[in-house]
C-alpha angles and dihedrals in degrees: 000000000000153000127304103235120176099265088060091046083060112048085048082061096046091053100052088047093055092051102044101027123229096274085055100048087039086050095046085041087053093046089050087044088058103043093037081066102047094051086054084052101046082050087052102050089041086055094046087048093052097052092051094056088052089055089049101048093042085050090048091045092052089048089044086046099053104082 
């Protein structure tokens, strides 16, 4: 088959920019970018909740434990 060498790399680029134009690729780089961004958010928020619930259980185990 063969190894992908840069020129390669490049003619496959040339090729994509010629089909869907430079507006189009810049706009589809923006989308991902975005979305690329609010998937590292939601991550965030889900990692901050977590550690909240396990706060709050280890508080309520140390009141429940302390008959």
């Amino acid at each position: 088959m063969g190894e992908i060498s840069i020129t390669k790399l490049l003619v496959v680029g040339a090729l994509i920019v010629l089909l869907f134009g430079t507006k189009k690729l810049r706009t589809l780089g923006s989308d991902l970018g975005a979305a690329i961004k609010g998937f590292k958010k939601a991550m965030n928020e889900d990692e901050i909740g977590a550690k909240s619930a396990t706060t709050t259980d280890a508080v309520s185990d140390r009141i429940t434990h302390k008959d």
